[in-house]
C-alpha positions as CSV (number, residue, x, y, z in Angstrom):
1,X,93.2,130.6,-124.8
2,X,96.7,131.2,-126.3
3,X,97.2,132.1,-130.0
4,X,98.5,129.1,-130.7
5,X,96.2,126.6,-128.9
6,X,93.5,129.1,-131.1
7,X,95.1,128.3,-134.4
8,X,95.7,124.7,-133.7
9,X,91.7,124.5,-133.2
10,X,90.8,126.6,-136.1
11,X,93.5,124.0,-138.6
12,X,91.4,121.0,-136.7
13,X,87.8,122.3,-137.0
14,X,88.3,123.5,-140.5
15,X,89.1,120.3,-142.0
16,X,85.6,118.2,-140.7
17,X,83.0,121.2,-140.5
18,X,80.6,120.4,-142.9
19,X,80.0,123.1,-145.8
20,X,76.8,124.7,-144.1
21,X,78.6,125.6,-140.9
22,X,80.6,129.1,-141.1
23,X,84.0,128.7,-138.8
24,X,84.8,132.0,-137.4
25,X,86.5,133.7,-134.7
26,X,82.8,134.6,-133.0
27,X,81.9,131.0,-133.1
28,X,84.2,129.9,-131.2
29,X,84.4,132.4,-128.9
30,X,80.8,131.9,-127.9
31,X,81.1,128.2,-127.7
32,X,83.9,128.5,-125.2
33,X,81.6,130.9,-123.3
34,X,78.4,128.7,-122.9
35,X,80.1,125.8,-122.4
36,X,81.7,126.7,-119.6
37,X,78.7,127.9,-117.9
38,X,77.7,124.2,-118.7
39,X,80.4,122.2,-117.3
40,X,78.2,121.0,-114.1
41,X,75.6,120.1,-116.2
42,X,77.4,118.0,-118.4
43,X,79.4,116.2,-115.3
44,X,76.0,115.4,-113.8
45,X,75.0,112.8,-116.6
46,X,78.4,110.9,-116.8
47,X,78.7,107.9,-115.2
48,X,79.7,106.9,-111.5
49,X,83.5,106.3,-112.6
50,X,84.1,109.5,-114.3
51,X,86.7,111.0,-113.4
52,X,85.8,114.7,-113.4
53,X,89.1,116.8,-113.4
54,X,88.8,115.8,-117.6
55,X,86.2,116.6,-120.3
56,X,84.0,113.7,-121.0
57,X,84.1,112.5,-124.6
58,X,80.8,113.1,-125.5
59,X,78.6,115.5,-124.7
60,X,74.2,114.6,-123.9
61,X,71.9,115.1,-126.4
62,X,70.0,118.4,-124.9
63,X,73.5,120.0,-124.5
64,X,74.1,119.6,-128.1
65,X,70.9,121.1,-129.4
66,X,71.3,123.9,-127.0
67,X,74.8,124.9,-128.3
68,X,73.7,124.2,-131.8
69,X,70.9,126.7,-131.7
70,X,72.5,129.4,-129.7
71,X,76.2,129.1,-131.6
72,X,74.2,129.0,-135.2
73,X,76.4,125.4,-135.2
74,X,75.3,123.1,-137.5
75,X,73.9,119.8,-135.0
76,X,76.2,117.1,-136.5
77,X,78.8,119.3,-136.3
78,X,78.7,120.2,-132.5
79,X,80.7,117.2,-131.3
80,X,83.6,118.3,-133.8
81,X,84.0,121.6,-132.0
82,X,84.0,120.1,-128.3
83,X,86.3,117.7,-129.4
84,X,88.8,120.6,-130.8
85,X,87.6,122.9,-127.3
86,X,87.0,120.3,-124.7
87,X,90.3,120.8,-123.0
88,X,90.3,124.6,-123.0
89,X,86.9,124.7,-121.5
90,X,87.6,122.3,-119.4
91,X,90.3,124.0,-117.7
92,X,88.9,128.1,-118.1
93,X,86.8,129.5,-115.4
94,X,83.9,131.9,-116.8
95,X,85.8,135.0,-116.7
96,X,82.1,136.7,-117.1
97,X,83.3,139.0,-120.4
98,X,80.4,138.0,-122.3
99,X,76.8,138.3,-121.2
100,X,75.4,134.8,-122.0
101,X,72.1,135.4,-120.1
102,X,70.2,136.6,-123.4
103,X,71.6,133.1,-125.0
104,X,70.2,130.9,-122.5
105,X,66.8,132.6,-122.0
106,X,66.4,132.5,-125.8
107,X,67.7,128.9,-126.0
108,X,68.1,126.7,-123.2
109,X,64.8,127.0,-121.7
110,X,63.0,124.2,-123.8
111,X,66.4,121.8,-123.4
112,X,66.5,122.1,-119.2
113,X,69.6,124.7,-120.0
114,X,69.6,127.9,-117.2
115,X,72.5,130.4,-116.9
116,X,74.2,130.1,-113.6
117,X,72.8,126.7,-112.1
118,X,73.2,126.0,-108.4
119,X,75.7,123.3,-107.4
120,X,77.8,122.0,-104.6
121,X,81.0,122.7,-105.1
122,X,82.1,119.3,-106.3
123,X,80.4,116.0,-107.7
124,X,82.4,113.6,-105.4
125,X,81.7,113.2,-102.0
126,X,83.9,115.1,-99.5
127,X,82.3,114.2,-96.5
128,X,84.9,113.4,-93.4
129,X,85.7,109.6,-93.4
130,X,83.7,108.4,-96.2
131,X,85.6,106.7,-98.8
132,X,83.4,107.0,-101.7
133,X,85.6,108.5,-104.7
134,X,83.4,107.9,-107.6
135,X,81.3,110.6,-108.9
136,X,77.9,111.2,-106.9
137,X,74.8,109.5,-108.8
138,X,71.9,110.6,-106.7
139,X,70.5,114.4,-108.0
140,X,67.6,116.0,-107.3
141,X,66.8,119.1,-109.4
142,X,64.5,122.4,-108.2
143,X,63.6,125.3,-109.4
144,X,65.4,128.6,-108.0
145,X,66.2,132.1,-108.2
146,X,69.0,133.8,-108.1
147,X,69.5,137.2,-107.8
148,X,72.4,138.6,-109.5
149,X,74.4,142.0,-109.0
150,X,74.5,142.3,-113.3
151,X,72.0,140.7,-114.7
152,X,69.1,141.2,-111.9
153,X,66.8,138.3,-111.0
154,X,67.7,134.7,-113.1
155,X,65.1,132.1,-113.0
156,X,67.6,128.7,-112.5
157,X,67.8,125.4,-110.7
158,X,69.5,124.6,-107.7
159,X,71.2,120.4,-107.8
160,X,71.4,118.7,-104.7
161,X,73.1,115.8,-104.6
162,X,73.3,112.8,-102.2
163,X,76.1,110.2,-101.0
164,X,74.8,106.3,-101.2
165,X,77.8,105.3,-99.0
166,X,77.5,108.0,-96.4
167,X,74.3,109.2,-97.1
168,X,75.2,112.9,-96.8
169,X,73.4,115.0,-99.2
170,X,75.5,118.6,-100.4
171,X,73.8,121.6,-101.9
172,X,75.1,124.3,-102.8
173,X,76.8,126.1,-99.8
174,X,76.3,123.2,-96.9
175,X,75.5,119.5,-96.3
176,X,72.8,117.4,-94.3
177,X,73.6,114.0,-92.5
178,X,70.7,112.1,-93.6
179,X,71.4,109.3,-91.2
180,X,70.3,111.8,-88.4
181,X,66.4,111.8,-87.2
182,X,64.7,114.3,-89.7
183,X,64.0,116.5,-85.9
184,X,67.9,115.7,-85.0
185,X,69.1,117.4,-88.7
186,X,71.3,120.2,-89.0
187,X,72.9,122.2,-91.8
188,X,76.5,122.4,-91.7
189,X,78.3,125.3,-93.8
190,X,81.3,124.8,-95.9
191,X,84.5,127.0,-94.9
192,X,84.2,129.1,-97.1
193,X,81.6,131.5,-98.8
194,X,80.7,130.1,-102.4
195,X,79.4,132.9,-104.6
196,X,76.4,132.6,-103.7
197,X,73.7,132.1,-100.3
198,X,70.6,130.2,-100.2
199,X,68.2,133.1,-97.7
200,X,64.7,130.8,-98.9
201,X,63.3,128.6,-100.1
202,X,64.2,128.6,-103.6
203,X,65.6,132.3,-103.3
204,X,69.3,132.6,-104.0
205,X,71.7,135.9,-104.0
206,X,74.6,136.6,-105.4
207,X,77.8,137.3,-102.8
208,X,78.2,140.8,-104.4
209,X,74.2,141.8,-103.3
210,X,74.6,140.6,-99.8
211,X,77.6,143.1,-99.0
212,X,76.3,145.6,-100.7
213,X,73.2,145.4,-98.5
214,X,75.5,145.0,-95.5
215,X,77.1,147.8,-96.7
216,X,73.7,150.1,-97.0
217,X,72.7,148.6,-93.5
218,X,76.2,149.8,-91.9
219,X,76.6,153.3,-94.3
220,X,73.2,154.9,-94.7
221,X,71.2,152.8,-91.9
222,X,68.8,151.3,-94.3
223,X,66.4,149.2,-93.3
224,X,65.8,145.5,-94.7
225,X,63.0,146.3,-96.2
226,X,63.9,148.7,-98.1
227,X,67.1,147.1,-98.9
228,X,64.4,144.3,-100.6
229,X,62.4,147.5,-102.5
230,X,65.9,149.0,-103.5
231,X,66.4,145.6,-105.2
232,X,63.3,144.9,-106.2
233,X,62.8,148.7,-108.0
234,X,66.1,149.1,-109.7
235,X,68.6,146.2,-109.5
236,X,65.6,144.0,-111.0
237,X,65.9,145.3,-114.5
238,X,62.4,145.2,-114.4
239,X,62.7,141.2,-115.5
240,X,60.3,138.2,-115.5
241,X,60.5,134.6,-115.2
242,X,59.3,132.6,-117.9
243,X,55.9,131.7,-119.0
244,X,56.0,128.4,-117.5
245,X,58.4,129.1,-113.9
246,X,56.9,128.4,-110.6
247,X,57.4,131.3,-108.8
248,X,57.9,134.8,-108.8
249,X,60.6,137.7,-108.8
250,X,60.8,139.5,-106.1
251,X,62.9,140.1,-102.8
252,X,61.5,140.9,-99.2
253,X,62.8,142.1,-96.0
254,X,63.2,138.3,-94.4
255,X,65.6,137.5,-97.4
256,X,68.0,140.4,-96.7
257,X,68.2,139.8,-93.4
258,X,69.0,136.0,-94.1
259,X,72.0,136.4,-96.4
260,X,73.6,139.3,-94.2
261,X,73.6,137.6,-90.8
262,X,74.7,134.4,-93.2
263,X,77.6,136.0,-94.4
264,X,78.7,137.7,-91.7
265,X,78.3,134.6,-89.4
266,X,80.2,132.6,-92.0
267,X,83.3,135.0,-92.7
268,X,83.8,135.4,-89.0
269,X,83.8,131.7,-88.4
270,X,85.9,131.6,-91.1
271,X,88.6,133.8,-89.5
272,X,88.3,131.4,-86.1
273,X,88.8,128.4,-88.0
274,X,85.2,127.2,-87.3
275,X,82.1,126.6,-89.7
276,X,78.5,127.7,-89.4
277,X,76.7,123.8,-87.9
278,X,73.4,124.7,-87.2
279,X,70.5,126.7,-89.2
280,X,68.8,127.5,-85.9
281,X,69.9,130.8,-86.2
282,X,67.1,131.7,-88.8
């Protein structure tokens, strides 16, 4: 955010705050922040002819209370500063400066709100030859894991979403042709390696852990396994999932094994101009 875009929003926000709500520099530095861990989330719940390359107008309801309690925003006045921000954070990546985990484990939990959700890599189909444009409707939501190179183990969600016209569903790092026999199925990779690889069932890792197990198996010869205890002992911060999560932290040989052949598979297809089409290689 430029200095001047910044002074144009403080001018704007300070003349329909209400009273109770403090305007300062922290404020809206930790709106930007969260909100743009929170821009798949918000796209999800817009309707099928949204365009997506521009903020939405409004923002849902849980989104609202979740930036209210964590920002110390007043509620009514939560709309005032996306409509002042909505364009910055629209068009900022999370440059990761700020750890926002603590905020979202303190306050999203009770509104749906995770840190780091698990999406395809756009909200529109991009499935060869289908000519759907509008926004993807159908969305299934499950409970995953990802394990992070920072912030250890994150209890999150992974989205899938699926194409009426074409019926292709994406998640997060390859697509299914559901008009294939459920025996006939295979996954097919996208062309290039998204920040992060499912290796289970709801287990996901972060890019950054898979090569530096690669790099452990190629350096020091260490095993999977203890790849998965390395992780498990010291990279875990010794975290938990919350009270009410389905499943439990913790990484094991199968896992590590999964995410390097993965990526190497992947980057080495990538270099021949090919993508990874079948999971039989698990």
């Amino acid at each position: 955010m430029s200095t001047q875009s910044l002074l144009q929003c403080l001018q704007e926000l300070q003349g329909v705050l209400s009273p109770v709500t403090e305007l300062s520099l922290a404020s809206i530095v930790r709106f930007v922040f969260l909100a743009t861990n929170l821009k798949n989330d918000i796209v999800l719940v817009q309707p099928g002819d949204y365009d997506p390359s521009s903020p939405p107008a409004n923002l849902s309801p849980s989104i609202i209370h979740f930036l209210s309690a964590s920002c110390q925003i007043v509620l009514d006045d939560v709309p005032a500063f996306w409509t002042a921000l909505k364009d910055t954070i629209w068009h900022e990546e999370n440059f990761g400066l700020y750890n926002t985990l603590p905020l979202f484990t303190q306050y999203g939990q009770k509104y749906g709100i995770t840190m780091s959700p698990l999406y395809p890599p756009q909200q529109t189909c991009f499935s060869l030859g289908c000519t759907n444009m509008k926004k993807l409707m159908r969305a299934e939501q499950r409970p995953a894991i990802l394990y992070t190179l920072d912030c250890g183990p994150i209890a999150t969600y992974s989205v899938h979403l699926k194409c009426d016209a074409c019926h292709v569903g994406f998640h997060h790092h390859y697509s299914i042709d559901y008009k294939v026999p459920a025996h006939d199925r295979k996954w097919t990779y996208y062309a290039h390696v998204l920040d992060a690889l499912h290796v289970g069932s709801h287990q996901y890792v972060d890019i950054a852990v898979v090569r530096m197990w690669r790099t452990l198996n190629l350096v020091s010869w260490t095993s999977m396994s203890n790849c998965a205890r390395f992780y498990n002992v010291s990279l875990s911060k010794g975290a938990m999932p919350p009270p009410d999560f389905p499943f439990k932290f913790g990484l094991s040989g199968d896992h590590i094994w999964s995410g390097v052949v993965q990526l190497s598979l992947t980057e080495d297809l990538q270099l021949r101009g090919q993508v990874l089409g079948d999971q039989a290689w698990r």
